[in-house]
C-alpha positions in Angstrom: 0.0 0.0 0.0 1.2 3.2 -0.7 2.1 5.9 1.7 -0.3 9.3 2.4 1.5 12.6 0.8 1.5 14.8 3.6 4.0 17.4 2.2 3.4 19.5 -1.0 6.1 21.2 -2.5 5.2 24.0 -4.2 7.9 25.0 -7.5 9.0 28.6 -6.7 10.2 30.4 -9.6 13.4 32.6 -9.4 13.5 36.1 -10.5 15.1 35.3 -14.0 12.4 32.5 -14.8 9.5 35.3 -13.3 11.1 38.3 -16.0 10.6 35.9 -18.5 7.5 34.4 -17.7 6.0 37.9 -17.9 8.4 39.3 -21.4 6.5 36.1 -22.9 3.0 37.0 -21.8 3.7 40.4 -22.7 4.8 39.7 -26.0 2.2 37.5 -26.7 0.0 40.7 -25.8 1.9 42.2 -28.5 1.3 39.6 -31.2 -2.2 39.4 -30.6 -3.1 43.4 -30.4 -0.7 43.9 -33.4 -3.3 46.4 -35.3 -4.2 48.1 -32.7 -0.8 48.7 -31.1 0.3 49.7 -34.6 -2.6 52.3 -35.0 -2.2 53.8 -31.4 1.5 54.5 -32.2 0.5 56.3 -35.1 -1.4 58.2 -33.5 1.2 59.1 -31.2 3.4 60.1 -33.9 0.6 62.3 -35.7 0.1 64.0 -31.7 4.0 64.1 -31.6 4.6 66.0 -35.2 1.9 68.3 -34.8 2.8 69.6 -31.2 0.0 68.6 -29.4 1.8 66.0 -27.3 4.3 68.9 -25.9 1.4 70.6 -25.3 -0.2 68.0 -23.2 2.6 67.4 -21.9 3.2 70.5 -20.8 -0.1 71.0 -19.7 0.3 67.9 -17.3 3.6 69.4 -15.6 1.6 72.5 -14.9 -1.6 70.9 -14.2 -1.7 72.8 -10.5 -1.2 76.2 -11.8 -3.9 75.9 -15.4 -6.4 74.4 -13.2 -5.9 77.5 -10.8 -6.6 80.0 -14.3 -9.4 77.8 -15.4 -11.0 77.9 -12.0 -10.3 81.5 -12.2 -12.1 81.6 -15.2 -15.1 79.6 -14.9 -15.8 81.8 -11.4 -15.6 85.2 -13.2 -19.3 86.6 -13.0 -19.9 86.9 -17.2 -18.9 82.7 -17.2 -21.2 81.8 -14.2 -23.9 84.3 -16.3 -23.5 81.7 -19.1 -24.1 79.0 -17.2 -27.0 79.9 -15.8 -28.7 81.5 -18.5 -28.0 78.4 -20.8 -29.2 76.1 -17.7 -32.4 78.3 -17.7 -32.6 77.9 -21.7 -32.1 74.0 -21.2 -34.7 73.7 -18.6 -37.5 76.1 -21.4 -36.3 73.9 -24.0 -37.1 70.6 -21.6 -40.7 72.4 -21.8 -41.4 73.0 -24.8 -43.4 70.8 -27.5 -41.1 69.4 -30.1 -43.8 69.5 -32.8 -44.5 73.1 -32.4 -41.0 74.1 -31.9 -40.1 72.8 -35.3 -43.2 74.1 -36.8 -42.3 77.5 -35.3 -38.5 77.2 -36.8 -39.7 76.4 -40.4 -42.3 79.4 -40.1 -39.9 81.6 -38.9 -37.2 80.3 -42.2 -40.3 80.6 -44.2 -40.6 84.2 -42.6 -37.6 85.4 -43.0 -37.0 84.4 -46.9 -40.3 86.4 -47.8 -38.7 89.0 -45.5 -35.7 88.4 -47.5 -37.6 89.0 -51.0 -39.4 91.9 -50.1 -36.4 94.2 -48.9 -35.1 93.3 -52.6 -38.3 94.4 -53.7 -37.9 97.9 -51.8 -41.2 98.2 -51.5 -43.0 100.8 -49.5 -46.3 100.0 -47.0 -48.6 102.8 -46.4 -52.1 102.7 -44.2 -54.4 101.4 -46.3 -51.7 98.5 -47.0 -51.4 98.0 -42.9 -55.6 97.6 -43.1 -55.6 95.5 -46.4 -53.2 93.3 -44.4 -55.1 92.9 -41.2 -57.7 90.8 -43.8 -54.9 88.4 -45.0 -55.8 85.2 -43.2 -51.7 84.3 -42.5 -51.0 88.0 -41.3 -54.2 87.6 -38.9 -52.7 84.4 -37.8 -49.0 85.5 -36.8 -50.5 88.5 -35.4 -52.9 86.2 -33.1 -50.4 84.5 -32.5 -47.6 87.4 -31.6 -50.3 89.0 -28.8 -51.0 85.7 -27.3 -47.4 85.4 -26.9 -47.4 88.4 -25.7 -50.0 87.7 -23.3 -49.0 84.8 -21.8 -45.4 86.7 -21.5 -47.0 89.0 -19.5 -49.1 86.7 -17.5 -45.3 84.7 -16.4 -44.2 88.5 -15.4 -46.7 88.9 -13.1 -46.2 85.7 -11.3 
């Protein structure tokens, strides 16, 4: 009968065989990722020749001092202005139907090309044009349309 194993000896590798085990796995990284290594190192070269790895670079070893000017920056009051007027213009456009605000751009395109066409006309509008106009049915409209704008502007003013 054969006799229990009651000590395991593990195989320890020495620092030479450990170097080589990992140049071999990293090498087969290499082989495998060939394209991709290739690609990334052009890419380097392209960032390299046109100066926007000094940049970087540069950039990195002064990280402390440009995040202090772009701080600076982003504090000034006409910055924080921005950002809270284009917040406030994010949260009206989170409001607002989609369907009418594109009809309402291709009106105001359609708008402005007949705009467009009558300066080249150089026409001139008297009275009598003004009343002849209040008749047409898609002057009447954008004019209903302009005072209940301005109506419910008014209304949001009050509040």
């Amino acid at each position: 009968m054969a006799q229990p194993i009651k000590v395991i000896q593990k195989t320890e590798l020495t620092e030479e065989q450990k170097k080589m085990q990992s140049l071999e796995n990293l090498l087969s990284g290499v082989a495998e990722n060939k394209d991709s290594l290739l690609e990334t190192l052009n890419l380097l070269q392209e960032l390299h020749d046109s100066g926007i790895l000094d940049a970087v670079g540069s950039l990195l070893k002064a990280k402390e001092k440009a995040a202090k000017i772009a701080v600076g920056q982003l504090t000034r009051e006409p910055v924080t202005n921005m950002i809270n007027n284009a917040m406030a213009a994010g949260g009206i456009l989170t409001e607002l139907d989609p369907e009418t605000t594109s009809k309402l751009a291709k009106s105001l395109t359609a708008g402005l090309k007949k705009a467009e066409q009558g300066l080249k006309e150089d026409s001139k509008i008297g009275i009598f044009d003004l009343m002849k106009a209040l008749k047409d049915p898609d002057i009447n409209r954008v004019l209903g349309f302009g005072f209940n704008l301005l109506k419910g502007m008014g209304e949001g003013l009050k509040e």
